[in-house]
N, C-alpha and C positions, 0 to 999 in steps of 0.2 A: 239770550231770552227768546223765545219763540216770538214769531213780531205778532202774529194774530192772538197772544194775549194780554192780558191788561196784568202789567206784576201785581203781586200780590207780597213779595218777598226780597229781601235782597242775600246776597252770601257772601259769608267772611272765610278767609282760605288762611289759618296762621302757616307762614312757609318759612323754609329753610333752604341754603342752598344745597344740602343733599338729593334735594328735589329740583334742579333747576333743571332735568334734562327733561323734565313731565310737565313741571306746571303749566307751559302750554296748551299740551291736551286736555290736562286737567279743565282749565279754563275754558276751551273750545265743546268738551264734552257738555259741560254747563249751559254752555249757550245754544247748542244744540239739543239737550234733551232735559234739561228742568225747565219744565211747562210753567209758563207766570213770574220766573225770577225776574231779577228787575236788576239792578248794579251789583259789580263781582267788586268787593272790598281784600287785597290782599296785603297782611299784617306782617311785616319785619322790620327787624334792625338792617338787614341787607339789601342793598340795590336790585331792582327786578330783572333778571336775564334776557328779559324782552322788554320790547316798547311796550306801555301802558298806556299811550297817546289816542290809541282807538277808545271809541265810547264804549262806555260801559266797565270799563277797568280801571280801579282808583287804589293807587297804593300809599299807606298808610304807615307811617314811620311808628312803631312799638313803643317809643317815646311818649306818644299821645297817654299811656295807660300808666298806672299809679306804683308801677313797680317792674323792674327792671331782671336779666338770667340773675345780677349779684344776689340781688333780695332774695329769689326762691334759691340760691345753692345758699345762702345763710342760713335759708330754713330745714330743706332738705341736702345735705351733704351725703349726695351717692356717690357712691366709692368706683360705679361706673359710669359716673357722669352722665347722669338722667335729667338735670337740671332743666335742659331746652325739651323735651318731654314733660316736665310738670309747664315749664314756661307756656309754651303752645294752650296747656289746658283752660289755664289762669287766663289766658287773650280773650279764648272763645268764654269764658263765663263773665269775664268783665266787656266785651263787647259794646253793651248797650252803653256803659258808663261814660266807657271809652271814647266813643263813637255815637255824639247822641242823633246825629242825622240818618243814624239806619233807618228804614221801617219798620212798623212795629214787631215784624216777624223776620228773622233770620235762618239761613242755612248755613251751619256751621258745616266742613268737613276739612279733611285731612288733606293735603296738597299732593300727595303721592297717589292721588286716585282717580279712576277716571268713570263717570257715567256711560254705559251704556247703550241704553235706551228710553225714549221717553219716561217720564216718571213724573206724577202730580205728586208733590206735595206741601200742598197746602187745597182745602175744597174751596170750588172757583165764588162761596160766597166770601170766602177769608174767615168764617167763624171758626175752625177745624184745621187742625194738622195731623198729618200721618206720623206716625213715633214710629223707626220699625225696631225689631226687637232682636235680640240673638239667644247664643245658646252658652255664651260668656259667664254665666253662676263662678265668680270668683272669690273667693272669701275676703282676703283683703278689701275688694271693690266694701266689701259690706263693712269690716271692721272700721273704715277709715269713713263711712257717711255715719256710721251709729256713733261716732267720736265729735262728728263737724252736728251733727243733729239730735244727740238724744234722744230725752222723748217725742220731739218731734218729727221723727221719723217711724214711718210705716211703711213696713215691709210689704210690696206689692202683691195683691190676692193673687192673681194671674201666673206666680211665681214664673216671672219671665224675664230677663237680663236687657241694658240697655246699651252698652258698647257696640255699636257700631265704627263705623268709619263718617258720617252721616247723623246731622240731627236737626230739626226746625227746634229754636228757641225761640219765644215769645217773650216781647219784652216784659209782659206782667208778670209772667210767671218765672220770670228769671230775678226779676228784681225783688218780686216776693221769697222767694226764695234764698236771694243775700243779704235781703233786711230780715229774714227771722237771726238767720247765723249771728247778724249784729248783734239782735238782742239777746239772745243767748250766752251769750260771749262778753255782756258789757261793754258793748258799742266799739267793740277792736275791729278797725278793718277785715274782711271776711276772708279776703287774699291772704293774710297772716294767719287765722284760723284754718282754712282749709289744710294750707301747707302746713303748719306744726301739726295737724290731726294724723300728718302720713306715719306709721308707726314705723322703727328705727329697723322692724326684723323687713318693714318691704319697701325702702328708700331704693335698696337695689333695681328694684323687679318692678312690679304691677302698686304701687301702692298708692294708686285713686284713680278715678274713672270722673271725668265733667260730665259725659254723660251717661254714667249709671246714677250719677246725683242730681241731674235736671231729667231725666226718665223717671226716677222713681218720685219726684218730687211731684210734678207735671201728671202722672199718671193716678197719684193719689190724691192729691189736692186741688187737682182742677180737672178731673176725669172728663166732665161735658167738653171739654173743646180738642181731649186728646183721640182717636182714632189710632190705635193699635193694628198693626200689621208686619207679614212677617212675607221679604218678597222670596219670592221661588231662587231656591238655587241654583237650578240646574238651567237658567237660563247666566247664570255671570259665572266669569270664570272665580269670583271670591264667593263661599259657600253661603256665606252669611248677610251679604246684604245686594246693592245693587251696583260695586263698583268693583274694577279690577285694579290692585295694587300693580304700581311699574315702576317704582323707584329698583326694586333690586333685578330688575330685568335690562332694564339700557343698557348696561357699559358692560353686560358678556351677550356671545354670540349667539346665534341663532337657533345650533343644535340643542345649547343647553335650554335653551327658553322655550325650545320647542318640549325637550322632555321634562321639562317644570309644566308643564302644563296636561304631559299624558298625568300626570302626576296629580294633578289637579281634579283631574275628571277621574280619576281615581278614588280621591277621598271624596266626593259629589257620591260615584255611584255606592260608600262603604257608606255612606251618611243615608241615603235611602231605604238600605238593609237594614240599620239599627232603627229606624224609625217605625218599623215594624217591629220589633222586641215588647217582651213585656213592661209595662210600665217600671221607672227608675226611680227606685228606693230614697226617702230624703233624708237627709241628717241634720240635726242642730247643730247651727255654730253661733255663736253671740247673741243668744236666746232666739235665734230667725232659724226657721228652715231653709235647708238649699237641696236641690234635684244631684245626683251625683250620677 
């Protein structure tokens, strides 16, 4: 947390030990450059590879939350064992549940990442949070929120994508959000709806996004407190948001990591050039447009 400001926010990290060689940084990145976070909350079944004795670090046994990896591979049986990938999702949307001493506002992100550089978000009155947005239009992400929501979903006017790495949940808006599913649904817990909504052709692959379903949710239904933005890519080395992925850079050496990265600044500078192209043609898919 920055000491000269007054949190506004706290963050939940679901981890895994594939990520034990990062979540340090990860963590250190956090407290260094999310301006106003307040306590770093990390979520597993697994012991922490470091001390969590220092303030500000509270680790949370996965226990706490109303459903376990069995329950989601009962629900979703991927055949590449995606299981701990929906798991993770299910943490971060049942958080508030979970966890009812967070405050009101949370920073959800992925453990394998690391911040950069200073970044608000949340505005320093706490009415407002920053959403940032990406270039993620994945169909699935859409077939599987039109299944968990119906008619109650609205496809965002901005036709803009919310997977990030990265996201501010609000507890109202989050918990509105699992109480409609309830009702929908006839009062089934919303963790077993979400997860049967995944359709059988993308258990494999991509098939759902927490936050392509609290962005669009968030950005349709509570527009005043969302603040949309999309941060520059060509300052991080990930194209799309504000963090750089290092789980698959630790354990090889240096030259490769060196040229995973000309690599990078490569697809930065081809993503420059298309962004000057003529406008991208859109297609219907499950009665919604998407940018292709």
């Amino acid at each position: 947390m920055k000491k000269d400001k007054i949190p506004l926010y706290d963050v939940v990290i679901p981890y895994h030990p594939k990520d034990a060689a990062v979540l340090s940084d990860c963590i250190s990145s956090i407290r260094a450059h999310a301006v106003r976070a307040g306590t770093i909350f990390v979520v597993s079944s697994e012991k922490c590879p470091f001390s969590v004795a220092e303030p500000g670090v509270v680790w949370i046994e996965d226990s706490v939350f109303p459903f376990n990896v069995y329950d989601v591979l009962a629900r979703v049986r991927s055949r590449k064992h995606r299981e701990g990938w929906y798991m993770q999702q299910m943490i971060k949307l049942y958080c508030f549940r979970a966890i009812p001493f967070l405050r009101k506002k949370v920073l959800v992100m992925n453990s394998d990442c690391e911040l950069l550089q200073d970044i608000e978000f949340v505005t320093p009155d706490g009415q407002q949070f920053y959403m940032d947005w990406s270039y993620r239009s994945i169909p699935p992400f859409y077939r599987h929120a039109k299944e968990v929501l119906g008619s109650e979903l609205t496809p965002t006017p901005h036709r803009r994508s919310g997977p990030t790495d990265h996201m501010i949940f609000d507890r109202d808006i989050v918990e509105d959000f699992l109480a409609t599913i309830e009702r929908l649904h006839n009062k089934r817990p919303a963790w077993m709806v979400i997860l049967e909504a995944v359709h059988p052709d993308d258990k494999d692959a991509y098939g759902m996004s927490e936050y392509e379903l609290v962005f669009n949710w968030a950005s349709t239904h509570f527009p005043e407190r969302v603040l949309l933005r999309k941060l520059p890519a060509d300052t991080h080395m990930k194209v799309h948001g504000a963090f750089v992925p290092l789980s698959e850079q630790y354990a090889i050496d240096v030259g490769y990591f060196r040229q995973k990265y000309d690599t990078m600044k490569l697809l930065v500078a081809v993503l420059k050039l298309a962004r000057n192209r003529p406008a991208r043609p859109t297609v219907e898919y499950m009665n919604m447009k998407f940018t292709v």
